[in-house]
VEXDREN-252094 format. One record per residue (C-alpha): x, z, y. Coordinates in pm, whole numbers, padded with zeros to 5 digits, always signed. Each point is the difference from the previous one (the first is absolute). Example, Ala and Ser with C-alpha at 12.3 -4.5 7.8 and 13.67 -1.06 7.14 Angstrom:
+01230+00780-00450+00137-00066+00344
END
This chain:
+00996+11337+03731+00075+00365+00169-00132-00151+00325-00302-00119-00154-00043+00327-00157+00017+00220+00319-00247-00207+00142-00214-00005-00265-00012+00432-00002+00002+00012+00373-00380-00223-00043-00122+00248-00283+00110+00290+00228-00251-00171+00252-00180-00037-00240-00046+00357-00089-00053+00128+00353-00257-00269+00188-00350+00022-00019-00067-00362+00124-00388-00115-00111-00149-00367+00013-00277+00001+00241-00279-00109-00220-00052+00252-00286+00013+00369+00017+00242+00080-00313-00024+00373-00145+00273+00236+00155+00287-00056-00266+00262+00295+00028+00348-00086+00027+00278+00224-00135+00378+00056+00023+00111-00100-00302+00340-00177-00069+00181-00106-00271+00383-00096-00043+00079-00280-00200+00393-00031-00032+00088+00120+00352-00342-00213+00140-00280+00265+00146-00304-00206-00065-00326+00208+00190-00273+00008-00283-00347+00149+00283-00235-00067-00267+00123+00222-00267-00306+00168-00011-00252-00275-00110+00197-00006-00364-00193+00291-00076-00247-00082-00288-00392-00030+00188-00151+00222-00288+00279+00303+00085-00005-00062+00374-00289+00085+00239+00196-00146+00312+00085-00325-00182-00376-00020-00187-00142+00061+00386+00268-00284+00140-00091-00238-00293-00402+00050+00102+00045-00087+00361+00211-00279-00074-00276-00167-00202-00311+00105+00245+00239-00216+00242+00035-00285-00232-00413+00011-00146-00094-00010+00384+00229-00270+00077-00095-00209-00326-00412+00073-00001+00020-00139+00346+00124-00341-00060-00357-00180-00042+00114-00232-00244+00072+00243-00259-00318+00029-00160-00004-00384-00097+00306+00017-00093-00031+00230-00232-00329-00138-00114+00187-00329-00109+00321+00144-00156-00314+00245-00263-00144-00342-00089+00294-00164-00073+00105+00284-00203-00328-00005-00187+00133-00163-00300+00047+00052-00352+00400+00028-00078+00183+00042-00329+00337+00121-00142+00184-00194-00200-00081+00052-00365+00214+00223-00219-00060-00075-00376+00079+00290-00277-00134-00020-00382-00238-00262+00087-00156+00181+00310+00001-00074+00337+00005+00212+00317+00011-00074+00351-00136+00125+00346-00286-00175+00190-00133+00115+00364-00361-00091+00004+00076-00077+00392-00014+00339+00180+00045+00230-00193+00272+00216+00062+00219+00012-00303+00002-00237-00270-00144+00041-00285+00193+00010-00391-00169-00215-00237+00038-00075-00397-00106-00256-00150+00000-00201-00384+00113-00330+00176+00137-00130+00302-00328-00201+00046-00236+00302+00003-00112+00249+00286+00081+00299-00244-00064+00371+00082+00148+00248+00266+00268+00219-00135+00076+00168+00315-00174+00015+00322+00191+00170+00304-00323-00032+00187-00100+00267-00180+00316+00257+00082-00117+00076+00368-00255-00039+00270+00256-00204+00225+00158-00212-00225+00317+00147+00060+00108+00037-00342+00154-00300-00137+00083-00089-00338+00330-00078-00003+00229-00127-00301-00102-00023-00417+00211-00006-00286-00178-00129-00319+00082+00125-00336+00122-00134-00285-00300-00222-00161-00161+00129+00356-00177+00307-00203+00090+00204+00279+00031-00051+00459+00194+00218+00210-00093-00054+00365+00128+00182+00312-00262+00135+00222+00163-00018+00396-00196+00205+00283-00032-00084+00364+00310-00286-00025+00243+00261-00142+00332-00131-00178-00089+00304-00236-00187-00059-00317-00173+00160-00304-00023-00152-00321-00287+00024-00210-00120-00162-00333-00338-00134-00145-00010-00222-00349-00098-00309+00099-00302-00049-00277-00162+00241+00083+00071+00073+00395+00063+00347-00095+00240+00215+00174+00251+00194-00126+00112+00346+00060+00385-00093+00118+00069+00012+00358+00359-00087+00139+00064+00155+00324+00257-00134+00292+00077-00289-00119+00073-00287+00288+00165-00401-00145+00099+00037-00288-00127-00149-00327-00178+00120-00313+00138-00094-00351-00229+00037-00260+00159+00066-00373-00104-00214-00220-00226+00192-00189-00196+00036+00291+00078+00456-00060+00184+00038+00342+00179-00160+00326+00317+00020+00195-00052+00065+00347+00222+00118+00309-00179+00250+00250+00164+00187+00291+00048+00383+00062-00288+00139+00164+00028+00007+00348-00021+00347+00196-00341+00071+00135-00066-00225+00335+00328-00196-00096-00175-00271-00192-00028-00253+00286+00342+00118+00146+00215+00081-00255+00319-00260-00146-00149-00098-00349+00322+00074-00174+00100+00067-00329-00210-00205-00206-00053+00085-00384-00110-00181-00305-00206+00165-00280-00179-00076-00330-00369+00096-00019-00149+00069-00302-00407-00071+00004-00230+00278-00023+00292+00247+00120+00033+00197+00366+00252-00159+00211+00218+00317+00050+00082-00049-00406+00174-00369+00073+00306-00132-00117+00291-00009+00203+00169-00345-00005+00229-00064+00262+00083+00081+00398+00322-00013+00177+00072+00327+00197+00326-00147+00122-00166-00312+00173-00371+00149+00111-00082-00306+00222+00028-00240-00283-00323-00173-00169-00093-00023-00376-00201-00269-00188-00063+00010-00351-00112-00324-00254-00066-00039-00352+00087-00332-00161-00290-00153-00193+00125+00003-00315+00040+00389+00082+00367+00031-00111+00174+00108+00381-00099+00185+00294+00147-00167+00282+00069+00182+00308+00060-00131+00347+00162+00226+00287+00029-00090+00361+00116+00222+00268-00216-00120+00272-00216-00376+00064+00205-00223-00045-00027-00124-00357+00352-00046-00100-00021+00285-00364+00211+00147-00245-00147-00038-00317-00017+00265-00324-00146-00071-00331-00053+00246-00305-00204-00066-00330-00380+00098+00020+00011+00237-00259+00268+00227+00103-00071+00331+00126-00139+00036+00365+00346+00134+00134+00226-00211-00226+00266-00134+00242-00055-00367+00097+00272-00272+00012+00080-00210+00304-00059-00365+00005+00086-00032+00390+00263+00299+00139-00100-00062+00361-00242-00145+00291+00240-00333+00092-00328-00248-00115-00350+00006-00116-00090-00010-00351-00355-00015-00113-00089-00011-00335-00313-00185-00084+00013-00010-00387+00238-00049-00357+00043-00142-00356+00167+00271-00177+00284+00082+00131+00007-00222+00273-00114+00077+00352-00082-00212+00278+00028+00084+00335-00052-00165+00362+00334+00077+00176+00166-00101+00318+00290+00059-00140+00210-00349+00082-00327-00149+00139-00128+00051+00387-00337-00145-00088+00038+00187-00370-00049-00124-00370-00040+00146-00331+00246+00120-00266-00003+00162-00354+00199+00312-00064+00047+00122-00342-00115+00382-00051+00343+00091-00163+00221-00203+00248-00065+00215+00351+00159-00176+00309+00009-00328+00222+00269-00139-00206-00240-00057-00315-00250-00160+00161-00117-00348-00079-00176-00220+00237-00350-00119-00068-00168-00183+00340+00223-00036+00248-00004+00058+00345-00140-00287+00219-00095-00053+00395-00334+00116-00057-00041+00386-00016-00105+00159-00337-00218+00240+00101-00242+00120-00297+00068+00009-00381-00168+00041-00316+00046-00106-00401-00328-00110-00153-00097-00186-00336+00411+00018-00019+00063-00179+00303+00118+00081+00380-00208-00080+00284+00198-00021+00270-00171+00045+00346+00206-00158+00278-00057-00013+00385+00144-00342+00111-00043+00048+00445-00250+00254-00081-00246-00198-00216-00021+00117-00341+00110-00225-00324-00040+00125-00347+00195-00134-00350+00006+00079-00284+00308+00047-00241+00048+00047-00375+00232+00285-00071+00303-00221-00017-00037-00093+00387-00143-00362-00057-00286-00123+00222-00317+00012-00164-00246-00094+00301-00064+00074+00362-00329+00150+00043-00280-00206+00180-00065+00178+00300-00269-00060+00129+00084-00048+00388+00295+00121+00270-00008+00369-00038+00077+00351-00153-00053+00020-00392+00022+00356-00148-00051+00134-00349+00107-00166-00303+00048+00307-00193-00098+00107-00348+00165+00092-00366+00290-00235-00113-00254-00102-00310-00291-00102+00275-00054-00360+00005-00200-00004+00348+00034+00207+00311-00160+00053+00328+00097-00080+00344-00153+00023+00386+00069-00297+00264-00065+00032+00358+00120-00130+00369-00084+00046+00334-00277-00195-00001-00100-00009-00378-00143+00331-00137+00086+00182-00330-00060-00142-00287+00031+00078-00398+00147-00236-00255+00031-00019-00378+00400-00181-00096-00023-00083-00393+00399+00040-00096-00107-00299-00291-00157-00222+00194+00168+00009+00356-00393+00003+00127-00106+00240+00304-00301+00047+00041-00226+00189+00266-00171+00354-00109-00139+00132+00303-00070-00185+00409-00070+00192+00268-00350-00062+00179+00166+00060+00382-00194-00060+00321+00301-00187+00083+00055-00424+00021+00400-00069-00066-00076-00363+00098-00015+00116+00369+00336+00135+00011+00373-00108-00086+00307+00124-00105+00368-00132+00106+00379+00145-00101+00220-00052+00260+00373+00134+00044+00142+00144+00293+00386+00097+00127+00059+00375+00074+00247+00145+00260+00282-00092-00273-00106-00342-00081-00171+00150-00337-00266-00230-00128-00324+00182-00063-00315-00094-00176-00359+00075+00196-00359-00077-00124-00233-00075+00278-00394-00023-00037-00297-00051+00221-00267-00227+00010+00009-00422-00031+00020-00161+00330+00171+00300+00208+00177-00090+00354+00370+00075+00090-00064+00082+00316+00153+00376+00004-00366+00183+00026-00069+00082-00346-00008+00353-00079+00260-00008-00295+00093+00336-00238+00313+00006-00131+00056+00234-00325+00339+00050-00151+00169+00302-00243+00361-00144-00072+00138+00266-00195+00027+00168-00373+00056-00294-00167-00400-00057+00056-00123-00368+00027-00301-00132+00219-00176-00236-00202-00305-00204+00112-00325+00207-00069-00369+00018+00103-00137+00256+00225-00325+00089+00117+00192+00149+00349+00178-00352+00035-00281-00157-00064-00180+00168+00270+00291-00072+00230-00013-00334-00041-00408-00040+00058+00086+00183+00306+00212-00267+00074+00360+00127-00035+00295-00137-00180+00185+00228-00309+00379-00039+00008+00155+00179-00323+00434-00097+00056+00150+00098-00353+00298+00202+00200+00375+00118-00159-00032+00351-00163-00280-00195-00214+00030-00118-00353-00114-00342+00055+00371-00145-00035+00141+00245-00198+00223+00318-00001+00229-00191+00240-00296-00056+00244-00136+00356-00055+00379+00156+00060+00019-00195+00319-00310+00257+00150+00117+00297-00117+00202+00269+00152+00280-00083+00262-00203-00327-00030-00350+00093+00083+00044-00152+00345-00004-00299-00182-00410+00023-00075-00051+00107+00341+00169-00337+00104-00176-00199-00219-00352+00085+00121+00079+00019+00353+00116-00363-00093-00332-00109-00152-00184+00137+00326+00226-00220+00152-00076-00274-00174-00410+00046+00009+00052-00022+00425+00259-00296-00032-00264-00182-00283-00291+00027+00265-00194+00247-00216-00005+00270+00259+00175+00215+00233+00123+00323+00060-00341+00145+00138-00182-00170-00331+00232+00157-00231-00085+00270-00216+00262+00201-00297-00122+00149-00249+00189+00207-00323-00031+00289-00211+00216+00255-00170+00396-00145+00053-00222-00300+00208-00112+00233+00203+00394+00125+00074-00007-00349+00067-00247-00035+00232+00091+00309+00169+00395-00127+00048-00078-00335+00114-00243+00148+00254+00254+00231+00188+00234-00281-00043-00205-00284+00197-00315+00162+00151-00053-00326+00184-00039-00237-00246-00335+00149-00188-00352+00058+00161-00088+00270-00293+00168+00186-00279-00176+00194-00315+00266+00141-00192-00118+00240-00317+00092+00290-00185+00382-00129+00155+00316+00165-00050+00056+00080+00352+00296+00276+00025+00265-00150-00179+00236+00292-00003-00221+00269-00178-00233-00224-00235+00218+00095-00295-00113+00392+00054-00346-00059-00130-00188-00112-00321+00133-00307-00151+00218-00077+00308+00336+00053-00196-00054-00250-00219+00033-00264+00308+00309+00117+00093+00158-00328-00182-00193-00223+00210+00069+00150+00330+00266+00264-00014+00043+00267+00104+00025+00271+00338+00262+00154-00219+00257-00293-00032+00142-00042+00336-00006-00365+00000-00359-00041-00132-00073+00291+00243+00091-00241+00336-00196-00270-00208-00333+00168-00007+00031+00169+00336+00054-00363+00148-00316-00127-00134-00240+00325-00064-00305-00076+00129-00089+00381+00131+00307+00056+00142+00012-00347+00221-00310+00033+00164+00115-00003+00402-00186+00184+00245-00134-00214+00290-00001-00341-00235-00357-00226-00020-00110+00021-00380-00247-00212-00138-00352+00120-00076+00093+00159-00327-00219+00206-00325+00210+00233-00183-00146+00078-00342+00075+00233-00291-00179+00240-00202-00009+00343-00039+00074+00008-00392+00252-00258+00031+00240+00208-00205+00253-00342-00033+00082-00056+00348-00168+00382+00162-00156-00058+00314+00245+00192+00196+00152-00391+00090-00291-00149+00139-00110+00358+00149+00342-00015+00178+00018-00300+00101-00326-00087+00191+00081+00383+00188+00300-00151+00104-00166-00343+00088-00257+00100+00173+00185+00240+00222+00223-00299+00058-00230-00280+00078+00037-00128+00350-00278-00267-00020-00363-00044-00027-00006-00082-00331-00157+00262-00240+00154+00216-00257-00223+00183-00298+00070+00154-00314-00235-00072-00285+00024+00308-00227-00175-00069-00347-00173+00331-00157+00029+00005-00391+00172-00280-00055+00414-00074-00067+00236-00283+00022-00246-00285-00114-00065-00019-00409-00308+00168-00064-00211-00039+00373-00352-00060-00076-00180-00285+00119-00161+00185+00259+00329+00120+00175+00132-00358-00059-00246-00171+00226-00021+00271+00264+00337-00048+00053+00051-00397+00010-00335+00049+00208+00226+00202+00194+00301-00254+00022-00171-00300+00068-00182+00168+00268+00277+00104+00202+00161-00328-00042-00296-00147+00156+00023+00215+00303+00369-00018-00010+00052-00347-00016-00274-00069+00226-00171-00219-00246-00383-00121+00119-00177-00155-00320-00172+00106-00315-00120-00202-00253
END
């Protein structure tokens, strides 16, 4: 390991000092500093220090970021194709789409997207039948579309809607309030708030909330968002006169979320000290005052427990506590700990992935090799029904009040676009609410599971789809997408970019890789820190088996991911240049040793580590994707994207590590950085930014992969 160390620093130290430049593109002078860092008696050379500066407080980063994207707009406006391209993907996303319903007091809201417009729109309506009226319309908020509605929390007999109100892709949110009769809106506005949740009392007089300090001016992209806080908020009152309710000084990185059971006697609080989901759990009766000391159901962060509902005293919870692929138990209110708990549903080899308790009874949503099955329990843990899907696919949804007796639910694939259904909990019936009108024939195409072997002899899952009647014979451009981390699964969904892709003749390749959730908390724990070579393994693997399967080869292969897929992309990339013809990793985690020193980074230290542990340190050095690119190596043609109000992984990665790329890239092959204005880490990007950048993608792709038909 100290070998592979010292050569590792002696390539970032040449690195640092060589100005080598592919022939083909002019890239913008990018400075190069001295800066180095020591990391338990290891000098790693950091020469791009500079670009972490945030672009609104830097003119020499602002100037940098504006020649890197007149670069990429020349490179990308010249590729003839474009134009049709994007043409195709604004038809196909000319469609009317809809959210699934949520039903309160005998009204029903959801979000529809007339086709293009840029946010969708928040309806109400007396049945789930009707069209109903527009509540809120973000269309309205700006010019640009680029502020996005973003979560709502209905009151008690839905009286009342608190929404949060996001600008330009920001994690930061204000909260706002408008009675849902009348559409009129309130005078209450609840600043810096980010993920947490609203609780509504249940007279529908005031919410808990948690909000963050205010960030130091020109700090709010930048800044750790520590500390969090939770409040009560009394309608009609100023929020500098809320209640305290509860923060924890002594642990600042740690996360709060608050419930109310239904039958409003607890407030249930969850508290997790980063993303992985494993909780403690405190409880306290709803009518005790706001900073009455709460009691603790769960002491510590050993296993997940999510509670999804009660009868009186008793709570249920989804656990993995005793159960890889998890299960649900009941703990009483006055019996805190693991040792009273009693099992309800238990664990099986299908994953239990979603949860909820209507008309008294548990739906259980499981993913069984990725494809979703649903049953549903009574509260005693005896099979009721499985739920008639209808295909092989994703189902989300099923939630509502435990006295509901229907609920709501979405079901898509690759090939099958999103559509609405009606489950009556009496009757067992589904039926559909709302199909999609898409320019789009799923007949033409096909979908396969196959499973591959990684580097360990691991047996993965991958979904492959393209259209009926494709040849093996190694030519077909082929994208493969993967995450493999958080505990986050890849189910099969529709999408108007794959879609595209697949007109265009190309083959989608989603591998469900370790670090996911689609196995369970075993599956996820072997991807996660000193194990995260692991998901780098299993997707080299799967572009291994794409060649060896005839569906392409190395110069046909395209890798695409965003956020931790991006680190993904961006590892696997500087691990085996050779084997990919183009990479488009996103908003990516690219310097693994400093991520944790901005914005929400600390709360991934439990899935990677940490440069502060010396073991974890050697880990994330090893596979780091900025600090193991090697001068004088042949990269593939490869987009770097990101945003410049990405304030959940800051631009600084990406900005630092297509400097570094480009002033390493030995070969022909081009290098751009595709800097979004006004727009953050996805959630929120209006329509318009949406299909300028697949237009963007798919474009490349087509020049990259040296594709020569459109349909």
């Amino acid at each position: 390991m100290k070998i592979q160390i010292l050569l590792l620093i002696a390539t970032l130290f040449i690195s640092a000092t060589s100005s080598a430049k592919p022939p083909m593109l002019q890239y913008p002078e990018t400075r190069r500093g001295d800066q180095i860092d020591t990391y338990h008696g290891v000098d790693v050379p950091d020469p791009y220090r500079w670009l972490e500066a945030d672009v609104r407080n830097s003119k020499e980063v602002a100037a940098w970021t504006k020649a890197e994207n007149q670069v990429t707009r020349q490179y990308l406006d010249a590729i003839p194709e474009r134009k049709k391209i994007y043409d195709r993907l604004t038809k196909l996303w000319n469609y009317e789409r809809y959210s699934v319903p949520i039903q309160k007091a005998g009204k029903y809201f959801y979000r529809k997207n007339n086709g293009l417009q840029n946010q969708s729109v928040l309806f109400v309506a007396d049945d789930y039948k009707s069209a109903g009226r527009i509540l809120l319309d973000p269309n309205s908020w700006s010019d640009d579309g680029t502020i996005s509605l973003g979560s709502t929390w209905l009151s008690e007999q839905a009286r009342y809607l608190a929404y949060s109100r996001k600008e330009s892709g920001s994690d930061w949110s204000t909260v706002y309030i408008v009675e849902t009769e009348t559409g009129k809106k309130l005078t209450d506005k609840i600043e810096w708030t980010r993920w947490g949740n609203i609780v509504w009392n249940a007279d529908s007089t005031g919410f808990y909330y948690t909000r963050y300090p205010e960030p130091e001016d020109g700090q709010q992209f930048q800044s750790q968002t520590i500390n969090p806080m939770c409040y009560y908020h009394r309608l009609g009152t100023p929020q500098q006169e809320d209640q305290f309710v509860y923060r924890r000084q002594d642990n600042p990185e740690w996360s709060f979320w608050i419930e109310r059971s239904e039958d409003n006697q607890y407030l249930i609080m969850s508290i997790r000290r980063g993303t992985d989901h494993q909780n403690q759990v405190l409880i306290r009766p709803v009518d005790a005052p706001h900073d009455a000391e709460w009691t603790s159901l769960i002491d510590d962060f050993d296993n997940e427990f999510t509670f999804f509902g009660n009868q009186g005293s008793q709570l249920f919870f989804l656990t993995d506590y005793q159960a890889q692929t998890k299960r649900i138990v009941a703990l009483a209110a006055n019996s805190p700990g693991r040792e009273h708990l009693t099992e309800i549903i238990p664990a099986g080899k299908a994953t239990l992935s979603d949860i909820s308790m209507v008309d008294n009874k548990i739906i259980a949503n499981y993913l069984q090799d990725v494809v979703s099955k649903v049953h549903v329990y009574d509260l005693q843990g005896s099979l009721v029904r499985e739920v008639d899907l209808p295909g092989i696919g994703s189902a989300h949804g099923f939630g509502g009040r435990q006295d509901d007796t229907e609920v709501f639910y979405a079901f898509t694939s690759y090939a099958t676009p999103t559509s609405i259904y009606r489950y009556d909990l009496k009757t067992g019936e589904s039926t559909q609410i709302r199909a999609p009108q898409v320019d789009f024939d799923p007949d033409q195409y096909e979908v396969r599971q196959a499973f591959y072997n990684s580097k360990d002899g691991t047996r993965v899952p991958i979904i492959v789809a393209h259209r009926h009647g494709l040849k093996l014979d190694g030519q077909n451009p082929t994208l493969l997408y993967g995450y493999g981390g958080f505990s986050i699964s890849l189910t099969p969904y529709f999408s108007v970019e794959y879609a595209t892709w697949m007109e265009m003749g190309g083959v989608v390749a989603v591998p469900n890789l370790r670090g996911g959730g689609e196995y369970g908390e075993a599956w996820h724990q072997a991807g996660k820190k000193l194990n995260k070579q692991n998901v780098f393994d299993d997707f080299i693997a799967a572009a291994q088996w794409l060649i060896d399967e005839g569906y392409t080869t190395s110069e046909k292969l395209a890798i695409r991911g965003g956020s931790n897929g991006g680190l993904l992309v961006g590892a696997v990339m500087t691990q085996r240049p050779e084997l990919f013809g183009a990479c488009l990793p996103a908003v990516g985690v690219m310097d693994m040793l400093r991520f944790h020193q901005f914005t929400a980074g600390h709360f991934w230290k439990v899935e990677y580590g940490s440069a502060d542990d010396p073991e974890e340190f050697k880990a994330l050095l090893a596979y780091s994707p900025y600090h193991n690119i090697r001068p004088g190596t042949k990269y593939p043609a490869t987009m770097v994207s990101t945003a410049d109000t990405d304030d959940r992984v800051v631009p600084m990665h990406s900005f630092k590590f297509g400097a570094a790329l480009q002033n390493a890239q030995a070969g022909p092959s081009p290098v751009l950085l595709r800097i979004e204005s006004k727009a953050g880490h996805g959630a929120g990007t209006p329509i318009t930014k949406r299909i300028d950048a697949a237009a963007d993608r798919w474009s490349f792709l087509y020049k990259s992969l040296n594709m020569s038909t459109l349909d």
